[in-house]
ZAPA-790176 format. One record per atom (N, C-alpha, C): x, y, z; residue in three letters. Coordinates in pm, whole numbers, plus 50000, padded with zeros to 5 digits. Each point is the difference from the previous one (the first is absolute). Example, Ala and Ser with C-alpha at 12.3 -4.5 7.8 and 13.67 -1.06 7.14 Angstrom:
513194943150780ALA499115011950000ALA500905012050000ALA499655010549928SER500825011950006SER499235010950073SER
END
This chain:
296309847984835UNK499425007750107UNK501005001150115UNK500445011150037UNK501025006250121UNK500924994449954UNK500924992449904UNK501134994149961UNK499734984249951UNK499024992650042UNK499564988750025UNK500614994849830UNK500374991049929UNK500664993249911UNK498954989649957UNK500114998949877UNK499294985249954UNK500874994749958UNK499924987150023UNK501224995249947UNK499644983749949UNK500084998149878UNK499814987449937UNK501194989849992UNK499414989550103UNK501064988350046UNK500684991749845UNK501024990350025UNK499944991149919UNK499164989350035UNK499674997350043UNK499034986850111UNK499335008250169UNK498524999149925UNK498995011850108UNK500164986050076UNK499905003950184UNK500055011750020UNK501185003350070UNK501194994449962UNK501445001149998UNK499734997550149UNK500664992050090UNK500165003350142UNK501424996850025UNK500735012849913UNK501914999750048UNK499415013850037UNK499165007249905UNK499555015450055UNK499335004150076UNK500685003350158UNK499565004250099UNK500655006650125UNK499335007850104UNK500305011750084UNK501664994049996UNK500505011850011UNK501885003050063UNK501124995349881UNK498964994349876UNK500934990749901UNK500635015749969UNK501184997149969UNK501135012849908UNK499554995449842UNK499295011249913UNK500054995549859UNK501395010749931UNK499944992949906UNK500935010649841UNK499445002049918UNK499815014949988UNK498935005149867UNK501105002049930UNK500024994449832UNK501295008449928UNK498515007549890UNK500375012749991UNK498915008149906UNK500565002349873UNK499575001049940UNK499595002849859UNK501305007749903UNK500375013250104UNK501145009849993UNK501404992950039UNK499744986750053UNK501484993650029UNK500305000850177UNK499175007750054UNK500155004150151UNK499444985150061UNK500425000150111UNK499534985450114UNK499595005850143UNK499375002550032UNK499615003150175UNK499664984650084UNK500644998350099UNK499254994450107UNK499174999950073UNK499164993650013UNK498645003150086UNK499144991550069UNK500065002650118UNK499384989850104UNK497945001349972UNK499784987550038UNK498784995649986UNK498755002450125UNK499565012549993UNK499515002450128UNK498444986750006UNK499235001949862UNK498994991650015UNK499584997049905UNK499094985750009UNK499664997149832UNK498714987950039UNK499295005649868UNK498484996550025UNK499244996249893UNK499344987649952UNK499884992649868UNK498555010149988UNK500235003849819UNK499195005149912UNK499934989749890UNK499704990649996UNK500204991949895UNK499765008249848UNK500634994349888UNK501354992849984UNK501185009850090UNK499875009650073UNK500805006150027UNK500605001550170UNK501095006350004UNK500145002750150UNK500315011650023UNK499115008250104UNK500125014950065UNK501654998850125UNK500855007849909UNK501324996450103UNK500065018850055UNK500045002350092UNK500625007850045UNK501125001450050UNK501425011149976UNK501144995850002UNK500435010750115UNK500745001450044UNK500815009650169UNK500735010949897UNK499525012050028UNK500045011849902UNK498825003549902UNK499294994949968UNK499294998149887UNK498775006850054UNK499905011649970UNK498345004050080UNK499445012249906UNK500154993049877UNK499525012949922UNK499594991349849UNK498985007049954UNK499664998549822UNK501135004549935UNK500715006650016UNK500915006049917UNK501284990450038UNK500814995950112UNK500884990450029UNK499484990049961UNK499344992349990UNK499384991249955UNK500194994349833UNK499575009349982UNK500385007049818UNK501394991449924UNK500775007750125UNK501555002949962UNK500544983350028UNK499064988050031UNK500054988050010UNK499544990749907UNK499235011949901UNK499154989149876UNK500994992149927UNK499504987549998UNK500934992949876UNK500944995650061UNK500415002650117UNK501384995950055UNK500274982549976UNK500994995050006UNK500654985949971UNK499884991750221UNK499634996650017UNK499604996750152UNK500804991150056UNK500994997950078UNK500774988349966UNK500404998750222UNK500454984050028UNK500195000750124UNK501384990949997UNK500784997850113UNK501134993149980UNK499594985750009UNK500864992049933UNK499814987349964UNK499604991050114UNK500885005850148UNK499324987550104UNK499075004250068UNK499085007449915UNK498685004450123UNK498994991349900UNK500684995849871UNK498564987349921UNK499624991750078UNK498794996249946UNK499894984450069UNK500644990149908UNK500784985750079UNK500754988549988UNK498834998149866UNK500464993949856UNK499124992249917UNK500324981949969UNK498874996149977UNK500324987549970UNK500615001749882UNK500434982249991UNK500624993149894UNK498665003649871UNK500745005249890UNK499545002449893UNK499415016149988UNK500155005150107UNK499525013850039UNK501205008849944UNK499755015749960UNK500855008450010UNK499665015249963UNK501045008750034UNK498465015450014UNK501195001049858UNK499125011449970UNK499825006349841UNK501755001349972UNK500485009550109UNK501405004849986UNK500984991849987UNK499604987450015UNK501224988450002UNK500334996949855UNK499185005349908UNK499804992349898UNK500485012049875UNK500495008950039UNK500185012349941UNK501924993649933UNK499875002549874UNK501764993049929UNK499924988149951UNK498714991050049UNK500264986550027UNK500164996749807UNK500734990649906UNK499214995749877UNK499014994249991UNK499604999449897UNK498434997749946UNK500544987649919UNK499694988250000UNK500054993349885UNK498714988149933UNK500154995349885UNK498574995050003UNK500084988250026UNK498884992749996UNK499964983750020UNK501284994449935UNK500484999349846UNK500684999249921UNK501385001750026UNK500385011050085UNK501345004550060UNK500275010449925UNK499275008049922UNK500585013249884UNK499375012050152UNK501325007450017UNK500065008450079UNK499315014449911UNK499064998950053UNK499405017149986UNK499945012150032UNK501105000950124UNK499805014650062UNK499964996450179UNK499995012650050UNK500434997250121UNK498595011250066UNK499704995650126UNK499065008450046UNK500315011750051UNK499225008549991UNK500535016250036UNK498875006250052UNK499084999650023UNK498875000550078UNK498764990250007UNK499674998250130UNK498344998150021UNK499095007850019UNK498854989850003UNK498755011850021UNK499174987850019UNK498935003950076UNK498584995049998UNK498755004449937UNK499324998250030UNK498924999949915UNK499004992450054UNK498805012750046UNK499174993750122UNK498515002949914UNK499364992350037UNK498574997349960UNK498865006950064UNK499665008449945UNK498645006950105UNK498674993949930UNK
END
């Protein structure tokens, strides 16, 4: 509605996402826009983000699917044993045993309704 975004967190109700943050959309076609965070408002599981430019169903559109990404020192600090998804992207895989299986190349979650 008027541009307004849904946008499904990795961990609701994300609070790195909010007013003035700079995001990176990379889309689908390979393109990346920058885009500031005018406002954002919990729909559970989801969040209504409105972005600075963004004032249309049709711009809006042209955001589906996008990859959402912010620079590394605007995270929050994690504890010991903590770490976000992207750290872990190359890492090897090996088993209890030590027989190396493969290396990780994506995550994902998988949320429970």
């Amino acid at each position: 509605m008027r541009g307004e975004l849904r946008f499904l967190p990795y961990a609701y109700p994300c609070p790195t996402l909010k007013k003035d943050l700079l995001l990176s959309l990379a889309g689908k076609e390979g393109t990346t826009r920058l885009l500031t965070v005018e406002s954002v408002r919990p729909h559970s599981p989801f969040l209504l983000v409105r972005l600075q430019g963004i004032t249309s169903l049709e711009q809006a559109n042209e955001l589906r699917d996008s990859i959402v990404s912010v620079e590394e020192h605007i995270l929050p600090l994690l504890q010991d044993g903590e770490f976000y998804y992207y750290q872990v992207i190359g890492l090897d895989v090996t088993t209890t045993a030590g027989e190396s299986i493969g290396s990780i190349a994506r995550v994902f979650f998988f949320r429970r309704t």
